[in-house]
PQR file of N, CA, C, O and H, with PARSE charges and radii, in Angstrom:
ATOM      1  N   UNK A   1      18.820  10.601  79.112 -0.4000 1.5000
ATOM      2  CA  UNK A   1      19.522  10.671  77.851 -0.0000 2.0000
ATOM      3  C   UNK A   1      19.719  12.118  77.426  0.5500 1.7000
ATOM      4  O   UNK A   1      20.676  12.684  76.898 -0.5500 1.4000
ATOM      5  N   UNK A   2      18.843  12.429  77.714 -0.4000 1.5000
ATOM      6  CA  UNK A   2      18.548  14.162  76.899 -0.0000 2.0000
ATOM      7  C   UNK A   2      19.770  14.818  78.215  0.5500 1.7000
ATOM      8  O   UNK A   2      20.595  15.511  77.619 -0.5500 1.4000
ATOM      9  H   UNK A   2      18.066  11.969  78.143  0.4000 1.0000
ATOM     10  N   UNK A   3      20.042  14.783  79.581 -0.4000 1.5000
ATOM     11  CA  UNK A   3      20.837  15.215  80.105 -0.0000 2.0000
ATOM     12  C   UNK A   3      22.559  15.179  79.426  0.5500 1.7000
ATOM     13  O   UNK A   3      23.393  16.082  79.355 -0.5500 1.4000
ATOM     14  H   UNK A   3      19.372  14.220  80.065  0.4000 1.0000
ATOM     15  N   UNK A   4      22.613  13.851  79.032 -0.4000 1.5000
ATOM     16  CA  UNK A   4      23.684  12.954  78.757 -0.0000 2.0000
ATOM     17  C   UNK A   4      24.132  13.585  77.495  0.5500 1.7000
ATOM     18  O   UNK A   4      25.347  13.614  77.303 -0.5500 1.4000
ATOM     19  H   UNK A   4      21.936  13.117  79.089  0.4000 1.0000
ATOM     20  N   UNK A   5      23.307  14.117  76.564 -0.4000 1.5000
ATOM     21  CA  UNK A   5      24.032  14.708  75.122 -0.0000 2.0000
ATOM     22  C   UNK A   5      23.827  15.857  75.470  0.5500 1.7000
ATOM     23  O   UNK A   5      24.665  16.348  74.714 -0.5500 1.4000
ATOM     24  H   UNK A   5      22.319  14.093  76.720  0.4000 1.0000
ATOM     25  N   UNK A   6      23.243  17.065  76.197 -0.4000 1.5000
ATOM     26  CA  UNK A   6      23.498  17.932  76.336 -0.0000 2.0000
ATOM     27  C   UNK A   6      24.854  18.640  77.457  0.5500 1.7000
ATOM     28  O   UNK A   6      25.055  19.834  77.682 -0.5500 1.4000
ATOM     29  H   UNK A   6      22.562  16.666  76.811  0.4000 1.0000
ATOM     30  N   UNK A   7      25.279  17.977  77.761 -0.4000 1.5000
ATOM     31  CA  UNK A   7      26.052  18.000  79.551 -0.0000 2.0000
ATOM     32  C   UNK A   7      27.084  17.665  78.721  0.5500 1.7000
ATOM     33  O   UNK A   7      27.898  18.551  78.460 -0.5500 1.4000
ATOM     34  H   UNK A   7      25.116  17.007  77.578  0.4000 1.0000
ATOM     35  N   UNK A   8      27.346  15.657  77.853 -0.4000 1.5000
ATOM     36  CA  UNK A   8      28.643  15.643  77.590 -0.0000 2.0000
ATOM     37  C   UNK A   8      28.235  15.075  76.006  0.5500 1.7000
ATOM     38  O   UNK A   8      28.235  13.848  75.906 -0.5500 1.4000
ATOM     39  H   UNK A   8      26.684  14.937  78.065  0.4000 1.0000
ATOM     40  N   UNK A   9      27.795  16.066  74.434 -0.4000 1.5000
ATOM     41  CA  UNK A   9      27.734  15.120  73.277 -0.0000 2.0000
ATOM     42  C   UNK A   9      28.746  14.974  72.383  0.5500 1.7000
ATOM     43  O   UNK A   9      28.784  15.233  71.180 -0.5500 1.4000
ATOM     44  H   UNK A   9      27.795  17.063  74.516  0.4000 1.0000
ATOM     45  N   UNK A  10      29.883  14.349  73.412 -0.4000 1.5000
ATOM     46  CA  UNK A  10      31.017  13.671  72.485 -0.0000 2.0000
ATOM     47  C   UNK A  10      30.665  12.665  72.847  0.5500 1.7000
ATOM     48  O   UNK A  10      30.820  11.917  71.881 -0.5500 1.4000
ATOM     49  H   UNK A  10      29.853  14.138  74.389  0.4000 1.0000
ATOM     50  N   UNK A  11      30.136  11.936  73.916 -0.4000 1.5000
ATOM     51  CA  UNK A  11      29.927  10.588  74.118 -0.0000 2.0000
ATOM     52  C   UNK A  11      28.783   9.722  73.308  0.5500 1.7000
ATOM     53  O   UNK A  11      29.001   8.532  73.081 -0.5500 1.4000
ATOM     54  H   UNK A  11      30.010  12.543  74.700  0.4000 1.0000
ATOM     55  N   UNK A  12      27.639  10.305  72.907 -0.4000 1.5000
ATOM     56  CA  UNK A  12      27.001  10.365  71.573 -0.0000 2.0000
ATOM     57  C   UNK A  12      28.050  10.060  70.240  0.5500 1.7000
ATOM     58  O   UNK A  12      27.509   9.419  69.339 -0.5500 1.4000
ATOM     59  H   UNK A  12      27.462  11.272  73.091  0.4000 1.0000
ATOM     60  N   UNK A  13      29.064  10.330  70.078 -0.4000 1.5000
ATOM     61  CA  UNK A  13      29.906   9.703  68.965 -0.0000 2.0000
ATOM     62  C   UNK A  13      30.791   8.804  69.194  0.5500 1.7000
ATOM     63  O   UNK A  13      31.838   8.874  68.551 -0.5500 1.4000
ATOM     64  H   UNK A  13      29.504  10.851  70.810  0.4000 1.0000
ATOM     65  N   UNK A  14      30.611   7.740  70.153 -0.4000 1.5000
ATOM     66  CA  UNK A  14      31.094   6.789  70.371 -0.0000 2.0000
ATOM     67  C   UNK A  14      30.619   5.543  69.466  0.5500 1.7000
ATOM     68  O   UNK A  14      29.421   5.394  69.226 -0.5500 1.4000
ATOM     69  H   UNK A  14      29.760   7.683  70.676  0.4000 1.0000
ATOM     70  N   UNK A  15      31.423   4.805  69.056 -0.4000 1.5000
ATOM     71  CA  UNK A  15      30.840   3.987  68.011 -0.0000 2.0000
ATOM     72  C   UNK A  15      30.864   2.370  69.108  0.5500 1.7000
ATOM     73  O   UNK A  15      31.340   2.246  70.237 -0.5500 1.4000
ATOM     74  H   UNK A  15      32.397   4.925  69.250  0.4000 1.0000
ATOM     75  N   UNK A  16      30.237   1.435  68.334 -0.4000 1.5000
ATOM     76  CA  UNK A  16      30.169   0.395  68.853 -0.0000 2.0000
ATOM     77  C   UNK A  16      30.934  -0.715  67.721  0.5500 1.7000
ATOM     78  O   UNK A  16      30.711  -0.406  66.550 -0.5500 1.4000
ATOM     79  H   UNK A  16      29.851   1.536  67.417  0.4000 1.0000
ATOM     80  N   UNK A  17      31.743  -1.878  67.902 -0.4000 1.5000
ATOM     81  CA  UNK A  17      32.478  -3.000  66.861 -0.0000 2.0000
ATOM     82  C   UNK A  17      32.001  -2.939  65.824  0.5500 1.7000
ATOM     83  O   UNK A  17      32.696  -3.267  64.862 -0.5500 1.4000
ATOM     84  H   UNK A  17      31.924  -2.129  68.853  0.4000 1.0000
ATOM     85  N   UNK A  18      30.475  -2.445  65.589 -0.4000 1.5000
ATOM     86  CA  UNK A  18      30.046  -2.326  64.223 -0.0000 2.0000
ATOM     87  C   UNK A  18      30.171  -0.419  63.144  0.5500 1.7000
ATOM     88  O   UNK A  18      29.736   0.055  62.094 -0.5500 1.4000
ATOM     89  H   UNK A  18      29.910  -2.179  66.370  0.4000 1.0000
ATOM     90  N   UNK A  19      30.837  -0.090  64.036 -0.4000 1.5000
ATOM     91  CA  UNK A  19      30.589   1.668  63.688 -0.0000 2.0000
ATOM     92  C   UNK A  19      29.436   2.166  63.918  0.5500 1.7000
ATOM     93  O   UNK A  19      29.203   3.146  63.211 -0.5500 1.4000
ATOM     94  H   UNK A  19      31.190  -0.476  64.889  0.4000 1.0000
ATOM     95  N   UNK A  20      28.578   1.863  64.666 -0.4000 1.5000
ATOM     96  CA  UNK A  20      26.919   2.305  64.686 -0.0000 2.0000
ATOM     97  C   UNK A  20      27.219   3.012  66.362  0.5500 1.7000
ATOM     98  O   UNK A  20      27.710   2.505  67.370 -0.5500 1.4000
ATOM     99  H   UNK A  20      28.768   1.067  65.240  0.4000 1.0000
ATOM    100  N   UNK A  21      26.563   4.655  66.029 -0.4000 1.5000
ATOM    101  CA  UNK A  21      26.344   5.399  67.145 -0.0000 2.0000
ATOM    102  C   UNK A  21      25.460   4.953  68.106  0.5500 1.7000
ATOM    103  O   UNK A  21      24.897   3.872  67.934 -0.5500 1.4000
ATOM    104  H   UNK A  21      26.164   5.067  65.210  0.4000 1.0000
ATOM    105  N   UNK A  22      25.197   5.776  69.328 -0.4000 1.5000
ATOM    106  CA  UNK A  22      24.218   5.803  69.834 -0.0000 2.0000
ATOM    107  C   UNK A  22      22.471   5.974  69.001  0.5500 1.7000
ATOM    108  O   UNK A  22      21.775   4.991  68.743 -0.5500 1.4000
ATOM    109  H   UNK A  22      25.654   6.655  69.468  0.4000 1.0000
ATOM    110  N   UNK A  23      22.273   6.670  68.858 -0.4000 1.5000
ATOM    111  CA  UNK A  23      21.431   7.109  67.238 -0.0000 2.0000
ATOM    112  C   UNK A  23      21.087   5.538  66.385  0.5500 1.7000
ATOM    113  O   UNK A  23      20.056   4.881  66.527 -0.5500 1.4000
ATOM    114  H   UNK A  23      22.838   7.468  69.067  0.4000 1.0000
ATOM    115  N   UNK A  24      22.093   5.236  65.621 -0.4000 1.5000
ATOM    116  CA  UNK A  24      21.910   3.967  65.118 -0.0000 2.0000
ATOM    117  C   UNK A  24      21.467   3.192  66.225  0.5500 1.7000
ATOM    118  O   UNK A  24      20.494   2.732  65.627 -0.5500 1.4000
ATOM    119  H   UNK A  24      22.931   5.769  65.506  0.4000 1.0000
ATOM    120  N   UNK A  25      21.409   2.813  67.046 -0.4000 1.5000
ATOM    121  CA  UNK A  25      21.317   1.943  67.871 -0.0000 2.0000
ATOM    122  C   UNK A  25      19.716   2.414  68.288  0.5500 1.7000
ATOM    123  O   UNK A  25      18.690   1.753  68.125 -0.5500 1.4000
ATOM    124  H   UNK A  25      22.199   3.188  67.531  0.4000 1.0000
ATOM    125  N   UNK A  26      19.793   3.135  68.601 -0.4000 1.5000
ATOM    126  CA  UNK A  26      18.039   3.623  68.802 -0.0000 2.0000
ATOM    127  C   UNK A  26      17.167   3.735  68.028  0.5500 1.7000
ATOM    128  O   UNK A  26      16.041   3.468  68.446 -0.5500 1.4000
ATOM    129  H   UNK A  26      20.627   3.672  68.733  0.4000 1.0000
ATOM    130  N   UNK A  27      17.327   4.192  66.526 -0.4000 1.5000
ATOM    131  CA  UNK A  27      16.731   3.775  65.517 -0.0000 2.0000
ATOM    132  C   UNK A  27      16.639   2.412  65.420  0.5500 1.7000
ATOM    133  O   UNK A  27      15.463   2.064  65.530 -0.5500 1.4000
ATOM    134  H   UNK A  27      18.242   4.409  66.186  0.4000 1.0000
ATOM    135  N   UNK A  28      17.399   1.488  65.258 -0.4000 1.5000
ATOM    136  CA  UNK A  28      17.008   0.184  64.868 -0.0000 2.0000
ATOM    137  C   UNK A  28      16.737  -0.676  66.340  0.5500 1.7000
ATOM    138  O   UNK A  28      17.098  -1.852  66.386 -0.5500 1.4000
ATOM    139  H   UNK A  28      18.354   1.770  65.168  0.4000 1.0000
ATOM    140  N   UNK A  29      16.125  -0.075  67.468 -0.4000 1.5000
ATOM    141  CA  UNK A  29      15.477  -0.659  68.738 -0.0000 2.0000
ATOM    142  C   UNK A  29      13.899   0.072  68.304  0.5500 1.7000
ATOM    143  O   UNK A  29      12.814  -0.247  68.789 -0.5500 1.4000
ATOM    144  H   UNK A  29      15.832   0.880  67.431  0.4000 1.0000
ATOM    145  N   UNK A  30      14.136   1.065  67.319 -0.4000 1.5000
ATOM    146  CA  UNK A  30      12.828   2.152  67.394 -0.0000 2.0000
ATOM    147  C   UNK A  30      12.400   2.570  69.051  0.5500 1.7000
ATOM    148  O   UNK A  30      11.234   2.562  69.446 -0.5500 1.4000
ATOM    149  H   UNK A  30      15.017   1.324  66.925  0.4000 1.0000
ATOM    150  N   UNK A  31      13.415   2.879  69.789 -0.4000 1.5000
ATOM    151  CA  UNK A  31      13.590   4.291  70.661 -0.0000 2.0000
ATOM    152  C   UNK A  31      13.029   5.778  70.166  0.5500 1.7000
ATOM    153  O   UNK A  31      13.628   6.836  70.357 -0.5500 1.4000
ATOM    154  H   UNK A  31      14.363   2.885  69.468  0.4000 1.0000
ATOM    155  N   UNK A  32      12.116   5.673  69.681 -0.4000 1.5000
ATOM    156  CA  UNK A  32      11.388   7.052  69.404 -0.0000 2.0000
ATOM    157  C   UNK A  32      11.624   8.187  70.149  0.5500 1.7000
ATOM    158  O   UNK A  32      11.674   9.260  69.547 -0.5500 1.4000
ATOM    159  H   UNK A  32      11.629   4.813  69.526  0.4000 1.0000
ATOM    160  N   UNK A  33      11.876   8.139  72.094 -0.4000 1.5000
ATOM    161  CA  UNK A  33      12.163   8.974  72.481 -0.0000 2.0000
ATOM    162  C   UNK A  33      13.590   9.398  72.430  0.5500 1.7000
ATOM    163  O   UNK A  33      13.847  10.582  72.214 -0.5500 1.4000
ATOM    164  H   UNK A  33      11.836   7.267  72.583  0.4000 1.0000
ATOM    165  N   UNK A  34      14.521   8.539  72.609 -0.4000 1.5000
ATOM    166  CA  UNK A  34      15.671   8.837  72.423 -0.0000 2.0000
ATOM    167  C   UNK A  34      15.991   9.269  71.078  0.5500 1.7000
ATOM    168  O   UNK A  34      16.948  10.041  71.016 -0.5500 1.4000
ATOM    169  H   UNK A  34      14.312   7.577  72.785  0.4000 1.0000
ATOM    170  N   UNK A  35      15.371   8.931  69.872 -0.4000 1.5000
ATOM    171  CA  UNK A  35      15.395   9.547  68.671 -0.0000 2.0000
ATOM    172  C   UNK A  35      15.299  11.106  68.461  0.5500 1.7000
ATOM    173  O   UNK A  35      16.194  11.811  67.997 -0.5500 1.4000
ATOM    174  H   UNK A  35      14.593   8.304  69.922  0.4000 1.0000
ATOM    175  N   UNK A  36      13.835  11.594  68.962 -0.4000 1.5000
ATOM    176  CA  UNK A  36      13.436  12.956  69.341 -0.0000 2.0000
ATOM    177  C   UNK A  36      14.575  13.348  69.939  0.5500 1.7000
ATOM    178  O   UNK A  36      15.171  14.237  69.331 -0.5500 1.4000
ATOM    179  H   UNK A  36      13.107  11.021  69.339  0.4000 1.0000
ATOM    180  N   UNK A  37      15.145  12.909  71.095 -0.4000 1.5000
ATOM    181  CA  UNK A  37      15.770  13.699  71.887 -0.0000 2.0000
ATOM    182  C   UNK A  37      17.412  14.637  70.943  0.5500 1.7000
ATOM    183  O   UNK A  37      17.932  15.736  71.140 -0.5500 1.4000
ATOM    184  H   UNK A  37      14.660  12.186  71.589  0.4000 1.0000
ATOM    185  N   UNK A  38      17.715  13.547  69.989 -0.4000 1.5000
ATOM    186  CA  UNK A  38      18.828  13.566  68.789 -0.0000 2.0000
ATOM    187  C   UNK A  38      18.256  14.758  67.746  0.5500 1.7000
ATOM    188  O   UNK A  38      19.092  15.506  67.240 -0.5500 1.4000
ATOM    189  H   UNK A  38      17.293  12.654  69.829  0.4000 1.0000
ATOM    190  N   UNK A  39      17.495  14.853  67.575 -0.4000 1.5000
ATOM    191  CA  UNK A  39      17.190  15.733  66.416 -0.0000 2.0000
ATOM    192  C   UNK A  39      16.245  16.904  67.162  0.5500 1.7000
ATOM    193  O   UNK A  39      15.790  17.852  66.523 -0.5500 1.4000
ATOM    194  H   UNK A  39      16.816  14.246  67.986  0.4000 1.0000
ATOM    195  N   UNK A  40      16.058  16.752  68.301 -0.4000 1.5000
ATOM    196  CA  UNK A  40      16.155  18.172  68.650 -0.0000 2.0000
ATOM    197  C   UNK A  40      17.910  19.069  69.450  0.5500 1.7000
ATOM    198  O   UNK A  40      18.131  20.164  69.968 -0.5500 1.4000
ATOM    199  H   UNK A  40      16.428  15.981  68.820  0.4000 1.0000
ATOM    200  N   UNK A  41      18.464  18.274  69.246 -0.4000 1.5000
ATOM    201  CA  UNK A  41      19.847  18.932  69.856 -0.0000 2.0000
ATOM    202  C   UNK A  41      20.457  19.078  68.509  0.5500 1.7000
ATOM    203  O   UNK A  41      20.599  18.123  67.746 -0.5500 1.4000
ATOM    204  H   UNK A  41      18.285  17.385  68.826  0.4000 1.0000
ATOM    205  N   UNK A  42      20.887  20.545  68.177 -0.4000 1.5000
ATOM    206  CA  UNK A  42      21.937  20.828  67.459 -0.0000 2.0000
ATOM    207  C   UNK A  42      22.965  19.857  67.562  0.5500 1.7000
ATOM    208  O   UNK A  42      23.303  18.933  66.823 -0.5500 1.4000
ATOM    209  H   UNK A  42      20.772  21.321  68.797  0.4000 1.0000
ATOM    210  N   UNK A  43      23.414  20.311  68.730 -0.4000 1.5000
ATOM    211  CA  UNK A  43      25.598  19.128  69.001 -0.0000 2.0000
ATOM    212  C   UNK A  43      25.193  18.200  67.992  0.5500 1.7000
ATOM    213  O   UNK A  43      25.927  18.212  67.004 -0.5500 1.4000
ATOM    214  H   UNK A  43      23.139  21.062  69.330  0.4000 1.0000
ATOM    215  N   UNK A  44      24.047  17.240  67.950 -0.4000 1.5000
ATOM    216  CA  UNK A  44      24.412  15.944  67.556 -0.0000 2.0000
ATOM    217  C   UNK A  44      23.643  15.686  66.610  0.5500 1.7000
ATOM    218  O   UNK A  44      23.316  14.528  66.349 -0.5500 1.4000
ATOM    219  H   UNK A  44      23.451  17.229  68.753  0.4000 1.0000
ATOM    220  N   UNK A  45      23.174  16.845  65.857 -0.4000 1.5000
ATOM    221  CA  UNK A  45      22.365  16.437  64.265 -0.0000 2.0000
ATOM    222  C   UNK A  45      23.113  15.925  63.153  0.5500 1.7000
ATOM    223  O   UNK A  45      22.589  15.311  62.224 -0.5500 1.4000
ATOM    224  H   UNK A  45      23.440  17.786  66.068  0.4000 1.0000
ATOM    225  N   UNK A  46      24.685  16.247  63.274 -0.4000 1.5000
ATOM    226  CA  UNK A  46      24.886  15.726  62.184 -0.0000 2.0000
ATOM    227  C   UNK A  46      25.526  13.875  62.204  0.5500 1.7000
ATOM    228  O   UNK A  46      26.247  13.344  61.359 -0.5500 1.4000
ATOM    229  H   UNK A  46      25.111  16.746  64.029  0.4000 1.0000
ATOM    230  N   UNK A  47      24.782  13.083  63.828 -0.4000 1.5000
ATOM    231  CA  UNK A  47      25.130  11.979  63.457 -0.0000 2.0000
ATOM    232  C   UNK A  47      24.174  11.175  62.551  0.5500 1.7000
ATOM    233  O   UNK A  47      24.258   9.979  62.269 -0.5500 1.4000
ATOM    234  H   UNK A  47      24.196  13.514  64.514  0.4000 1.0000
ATOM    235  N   UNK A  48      23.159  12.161  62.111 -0.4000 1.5000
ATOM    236  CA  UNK A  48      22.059  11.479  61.036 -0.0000 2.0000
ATOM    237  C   UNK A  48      22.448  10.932  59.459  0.5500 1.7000
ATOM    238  O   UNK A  48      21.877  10.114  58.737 -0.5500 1.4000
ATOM    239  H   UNK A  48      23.091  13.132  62.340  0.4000 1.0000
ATOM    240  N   UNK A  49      23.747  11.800  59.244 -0.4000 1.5000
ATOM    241  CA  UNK A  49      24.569  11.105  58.377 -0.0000 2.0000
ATOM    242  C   UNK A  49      25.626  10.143  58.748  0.5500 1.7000
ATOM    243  O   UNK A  49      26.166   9.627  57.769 -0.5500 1.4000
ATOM    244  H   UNK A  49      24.211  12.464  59.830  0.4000 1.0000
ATOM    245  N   UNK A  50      25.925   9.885  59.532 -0.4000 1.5000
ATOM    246  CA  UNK A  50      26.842   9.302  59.807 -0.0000 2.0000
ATOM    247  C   UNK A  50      26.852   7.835  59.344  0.5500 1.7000
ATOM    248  O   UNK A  50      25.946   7.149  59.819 -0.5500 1.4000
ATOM    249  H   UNK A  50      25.487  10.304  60.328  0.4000 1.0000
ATOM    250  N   UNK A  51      27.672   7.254  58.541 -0.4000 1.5000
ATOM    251  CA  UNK A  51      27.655   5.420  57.971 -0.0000 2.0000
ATOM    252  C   UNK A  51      28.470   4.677  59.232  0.5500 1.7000
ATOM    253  O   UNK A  51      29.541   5.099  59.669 -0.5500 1.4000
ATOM    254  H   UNK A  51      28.408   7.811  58.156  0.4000 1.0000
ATOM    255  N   UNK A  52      27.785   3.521  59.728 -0.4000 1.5000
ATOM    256  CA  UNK A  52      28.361   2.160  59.926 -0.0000 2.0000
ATOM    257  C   UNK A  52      29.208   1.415  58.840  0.5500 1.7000
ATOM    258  O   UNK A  52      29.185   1.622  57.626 -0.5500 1.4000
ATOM    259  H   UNK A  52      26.915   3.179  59.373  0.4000 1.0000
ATOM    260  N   UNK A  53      29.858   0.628  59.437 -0.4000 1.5000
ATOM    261  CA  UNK A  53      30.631  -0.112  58.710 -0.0000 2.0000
ATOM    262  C   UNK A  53      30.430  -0.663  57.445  0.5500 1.7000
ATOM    263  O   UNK A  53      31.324  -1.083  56.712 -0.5500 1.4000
ATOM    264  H   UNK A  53      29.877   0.461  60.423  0.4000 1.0000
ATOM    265  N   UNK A  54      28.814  -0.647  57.121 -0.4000 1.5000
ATOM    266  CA  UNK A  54      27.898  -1.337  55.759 -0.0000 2.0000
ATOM    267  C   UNK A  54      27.227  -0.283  55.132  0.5500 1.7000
ATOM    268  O   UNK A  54      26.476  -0.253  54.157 -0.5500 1.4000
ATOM    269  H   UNK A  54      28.087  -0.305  57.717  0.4000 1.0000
ATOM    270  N   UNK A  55      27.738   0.747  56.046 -0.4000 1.5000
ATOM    271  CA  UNK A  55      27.235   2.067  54.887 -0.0000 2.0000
ATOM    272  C   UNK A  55      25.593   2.619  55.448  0.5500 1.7000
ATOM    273  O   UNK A  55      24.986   3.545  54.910 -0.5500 1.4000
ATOM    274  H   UNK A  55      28.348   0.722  56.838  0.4000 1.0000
ATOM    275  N   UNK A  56      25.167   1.956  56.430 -0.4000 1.5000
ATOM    276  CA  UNK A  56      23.838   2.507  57.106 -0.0000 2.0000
ATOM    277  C   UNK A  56      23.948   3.630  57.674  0.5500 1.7000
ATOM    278  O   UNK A  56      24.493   3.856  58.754 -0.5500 1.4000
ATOM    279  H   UNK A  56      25.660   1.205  56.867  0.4000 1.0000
ATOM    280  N   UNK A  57      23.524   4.239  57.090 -0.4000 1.5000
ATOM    281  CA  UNK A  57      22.775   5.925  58.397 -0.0000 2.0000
ATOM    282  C   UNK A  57      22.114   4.851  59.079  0.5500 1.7000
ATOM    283  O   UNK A  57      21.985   3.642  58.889 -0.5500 1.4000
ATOM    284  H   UNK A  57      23.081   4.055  56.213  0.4000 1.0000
ATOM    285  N   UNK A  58      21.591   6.014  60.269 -0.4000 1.5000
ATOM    286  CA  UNK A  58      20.656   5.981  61.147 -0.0000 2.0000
ATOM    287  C   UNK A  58      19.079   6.093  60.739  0.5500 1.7000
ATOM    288  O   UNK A  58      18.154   5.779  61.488 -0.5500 1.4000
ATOM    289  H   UNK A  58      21.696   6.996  60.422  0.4000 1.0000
ATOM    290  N   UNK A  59      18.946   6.600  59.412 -0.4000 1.5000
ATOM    291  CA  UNK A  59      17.581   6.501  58.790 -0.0000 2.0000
ATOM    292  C   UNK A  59      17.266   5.831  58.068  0.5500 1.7000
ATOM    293  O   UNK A  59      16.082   5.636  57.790 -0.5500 1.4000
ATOM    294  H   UNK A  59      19.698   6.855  58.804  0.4000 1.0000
ATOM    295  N   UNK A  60      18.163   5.311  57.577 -0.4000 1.5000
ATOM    296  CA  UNK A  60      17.977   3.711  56.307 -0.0000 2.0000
ATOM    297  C   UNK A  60      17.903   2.409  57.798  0.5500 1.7000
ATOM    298  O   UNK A  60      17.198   1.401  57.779 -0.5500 1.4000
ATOM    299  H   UNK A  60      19.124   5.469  57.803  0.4000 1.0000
ATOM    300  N   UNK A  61      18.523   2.689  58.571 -0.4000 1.5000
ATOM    301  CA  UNK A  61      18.304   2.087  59.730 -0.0000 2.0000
ATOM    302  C   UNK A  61      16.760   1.608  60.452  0.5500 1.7000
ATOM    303  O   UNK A  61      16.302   0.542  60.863 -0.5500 1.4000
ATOM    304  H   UNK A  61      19.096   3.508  58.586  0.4000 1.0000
ATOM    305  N   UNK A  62      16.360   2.731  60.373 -0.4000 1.5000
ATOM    306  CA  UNK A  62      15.281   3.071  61.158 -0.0000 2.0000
ATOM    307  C   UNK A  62      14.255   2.531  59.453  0.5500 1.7000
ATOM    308  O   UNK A  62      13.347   1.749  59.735 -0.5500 1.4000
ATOM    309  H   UNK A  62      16.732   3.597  60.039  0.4000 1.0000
ATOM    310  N   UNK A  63      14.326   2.784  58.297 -0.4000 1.5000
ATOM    311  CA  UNK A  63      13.531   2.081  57.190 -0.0000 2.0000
ATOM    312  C   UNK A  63      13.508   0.465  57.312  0.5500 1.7000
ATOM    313  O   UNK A  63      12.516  -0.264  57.350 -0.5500 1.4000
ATOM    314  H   UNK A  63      15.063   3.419  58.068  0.4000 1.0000
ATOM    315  N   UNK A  64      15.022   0.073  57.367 -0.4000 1.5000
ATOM    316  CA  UNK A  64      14.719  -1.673  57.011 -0.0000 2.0000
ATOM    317  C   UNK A  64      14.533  -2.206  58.242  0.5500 1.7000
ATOM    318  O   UNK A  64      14.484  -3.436  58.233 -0.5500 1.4000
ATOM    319  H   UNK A  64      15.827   0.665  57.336  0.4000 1.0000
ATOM    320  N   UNK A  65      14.405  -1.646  59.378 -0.4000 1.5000
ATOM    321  CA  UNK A  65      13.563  -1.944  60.977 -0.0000 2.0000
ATOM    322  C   UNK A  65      12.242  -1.859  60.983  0.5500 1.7000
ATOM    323  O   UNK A  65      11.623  -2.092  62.021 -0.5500 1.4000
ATOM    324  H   UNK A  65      14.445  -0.647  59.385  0.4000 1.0000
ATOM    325  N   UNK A  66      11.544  -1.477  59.703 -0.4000 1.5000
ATOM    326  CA  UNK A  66      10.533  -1.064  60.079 -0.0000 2.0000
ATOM    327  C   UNK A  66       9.785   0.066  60.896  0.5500 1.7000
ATOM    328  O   UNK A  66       8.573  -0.023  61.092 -0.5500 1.4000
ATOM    329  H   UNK A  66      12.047  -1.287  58.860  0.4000 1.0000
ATOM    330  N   UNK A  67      10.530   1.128  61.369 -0.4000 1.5000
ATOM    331  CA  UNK A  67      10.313   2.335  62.109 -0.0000 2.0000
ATOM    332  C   UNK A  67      10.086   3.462  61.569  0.5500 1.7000
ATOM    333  O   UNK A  67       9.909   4.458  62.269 -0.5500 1.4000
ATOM    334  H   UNK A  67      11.515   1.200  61.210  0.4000 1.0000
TER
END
């Protein structure tokens, strides 16, 4: 993963039918490592704001998951 956003992190802003990044998606699996790996890379800190379709970040994400 950590190769994958550093090599190519536009693909990191790919959304899924619901608007939820890569990021979202790992937060609410609670992927801890793949989490770390996001917030230590500049390119792709600012998908921590980023809303889904219902208005979720990736950290309100990671709250009502329990993570």
């Amino acid at each position: 993963m950590k190769t994958l956003i550093t090599k190519s992190p536009e693909t990191c802003e790919l959304l899924d039918n619901k608007s939820r990044t890569t990021l979202h998606l790992a937060v609410e699996i609670g992927n801890t490592n793949v989490v770390k790996i996001f917030l230590k890379e500049l390119v792709v800190q600012d998908l921590i704001y980023e809303q889904d379709k219902v208005g979720n970040t990736p950290l309100r994400l990671a709250a009502i998951s329990g993570h």
